[in-house]
C-alpha positions, 0 to 999 in steps of 0.5 A: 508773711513779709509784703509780696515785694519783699517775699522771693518765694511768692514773688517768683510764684506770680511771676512765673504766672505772668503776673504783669504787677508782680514783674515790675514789683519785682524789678523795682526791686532788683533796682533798689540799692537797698542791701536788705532788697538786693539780698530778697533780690538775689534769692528771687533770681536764683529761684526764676533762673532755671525759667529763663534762657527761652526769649530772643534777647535782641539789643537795639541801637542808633544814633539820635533821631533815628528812630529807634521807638518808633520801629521797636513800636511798630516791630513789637506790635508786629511780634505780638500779632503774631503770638508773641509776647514782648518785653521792651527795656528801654533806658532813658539817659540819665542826668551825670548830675543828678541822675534823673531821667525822661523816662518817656519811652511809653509816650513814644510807644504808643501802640506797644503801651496799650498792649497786654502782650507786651510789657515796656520797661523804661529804665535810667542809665545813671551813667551806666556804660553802655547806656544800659542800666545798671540791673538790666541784665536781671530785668531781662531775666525776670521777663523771660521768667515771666513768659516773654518770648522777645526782650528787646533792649533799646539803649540810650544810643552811639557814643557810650560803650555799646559793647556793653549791650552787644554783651547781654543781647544774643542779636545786636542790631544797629539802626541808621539814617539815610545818606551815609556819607558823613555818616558812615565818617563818623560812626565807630568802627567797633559797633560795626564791628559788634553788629549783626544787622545794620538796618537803614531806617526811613527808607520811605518817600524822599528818603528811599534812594538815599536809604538805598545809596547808604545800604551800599556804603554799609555793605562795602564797609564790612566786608573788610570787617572779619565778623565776630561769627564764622556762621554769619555774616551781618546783613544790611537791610532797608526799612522804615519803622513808620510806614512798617516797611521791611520789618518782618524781613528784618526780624526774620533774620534775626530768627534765622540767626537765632537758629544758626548760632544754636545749631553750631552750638555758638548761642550756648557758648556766647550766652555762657561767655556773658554770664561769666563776664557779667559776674565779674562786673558784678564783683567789681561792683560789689568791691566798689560798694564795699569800699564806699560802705565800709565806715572806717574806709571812707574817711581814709579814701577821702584823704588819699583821694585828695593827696592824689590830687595834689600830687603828694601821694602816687595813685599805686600807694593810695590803693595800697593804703585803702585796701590793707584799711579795707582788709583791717577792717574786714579781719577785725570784724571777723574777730569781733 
């Protein structure tokens, strides 16, 4: 019999037991970039996929120093008090040159670490967009196969394409820091747009006032927004993670949101919408490897590249010129 990290059929079977050891196995593989592991990987989620679908699926964002690990700590803590279990996948930045990343995220998490009904998954984005990484979407589906009631992602923060989360989470909440004015200037217009609650964190001691006067500023912000469900209008909450203030009402929103959108059938239809997206991500994906994979592709792909670069080949023919080598090649292998 194959390793227990490289047999899908025993692997899904410990998983679905809740295997924590078996899970990040797991994961670890279907991060390898490996072919033979991605072929065990795609066969270990096709048999966990009718397991999942059961968990809040909550994405969480913010600009750096907002604390973001600090309230998903104390909000994770919370859950798992009450009966939860917690799942964590939070994605580290990576290095654009070398691709290495932190990875703290457990340091920062101290009391979600030690907690055997909760699992932290620390991830590199390797530049990735959306700060999310590249597998996270199966990672989010492993957990749910392995009994994980809340997934919540913590991404890298404002400044990548936070669409990117807002497209595999069910509820997207941004985090945001007392005193809105420049704020409030300079955050995006589209990840308002994308969110379902924005949360004024630190809204304790000398911050509690000016947590309150952002909160404001927020309200009147989207209400000239048209927001992404005719069944929810996106609420603006003062908390602080720290002292554990206003988190239990801010997951009760989330909840009840949950219980709107599935109502209305919305949930259902989002969640079929993302799956069709994130297949065609992965086809490009796949056609992007392929092309770097194929032997008598990527001599050529380094001569165009260059020609292009110098100006003495048009983009439009560099294309056509890579992929009637990439179709050659794929027919003659055919043949052979």
């Amino acid at each position: 019999m194959a390793p227990a990290h490289l047999n899908a059929e025993l692997l899904a079977n410990q998983i679905l037991e809740g295997n924590r050891a078996s899970l990040a196995r797991a994961i670890t593989l279907i991060e390898s970039r490996k072919p033979d592991h991605r072929k065990i990987a795609r066969d270990l989620l096709t048999r966990l996929l009718p397991f999942t679908g059961n968990a809040h699926r909550v994405g969480i964002t913010g600009v750096p120093g907002v604390g973001k690990s600090t309230t998903i700590d104390q909000l994770g803590t919370n859950l798992t008090a009450a009966g939860k279990k917690v799942a964590v996948l939070a994605v580290d930045p990576s290095s654009t040159r070398t691709g290495g990343s932190i990875l703290g995220d457990k340091t920062r998490m101290e009391q979600l670490c030690g907690d055997r009904n909760a699992f932290i998954r620390p991830s590199p984005s390797a530049g990735t967009l959306g700060g999310v990484a590249a597998r996270t979407r199966e990672t989010m589906f492993l957990c749910e196969a392995a009994g994980y009631d809340v997934i919540l992602v913590e991404t890298v923060g404002i400044g990548q394409s936070e669409t990117t989360v807002a497209d595999m989470v069910d509820f997207f909440l941004v985090l945001m820091l007392p005193g809105a004015g420049d704020e409030l200037q300079g955050i995006k217009k589209g990840v308002l747009e994308i969110a379902d609650m924005i949360a004024v964190n630190k809204a304790d001691g000398d911050g509690w006032a000016r947590a309150r006067k952002a909160a404001a500023q927020y309200r009147a912000a989207l209400q000239i927004m048209t927001p992404s469900s005719p069944s929810w209008s996106p609420p603006v909450l003062t908390i602080s993670g720290l002292a554990n203030e206003s988190l239990d009402k801010m997951w009760s929103q989330v909840v009840i949101h949950q219980e709107k959108l599935t109502a209305t059938g919305e949930l259902r239809k989002k969640r079929s919408g993302q799956q069709v997206r994130w297949m065609w991500s992965m086809l490009e994906d796949r056609m992007r490897a392929l092309l770097h994979e194929n032997s008598d592709v990527t001599q050529l792909l380094d001569q165009v590249e260059k020609s292009v670069e110098d100006g003495t080949m048009p983009a439009s023919v560099a294309v056509n010129d890579v992929m009637m080598a990439l179709l050659s090649s794929l027919q003659s292998g055919k043949q052979n």
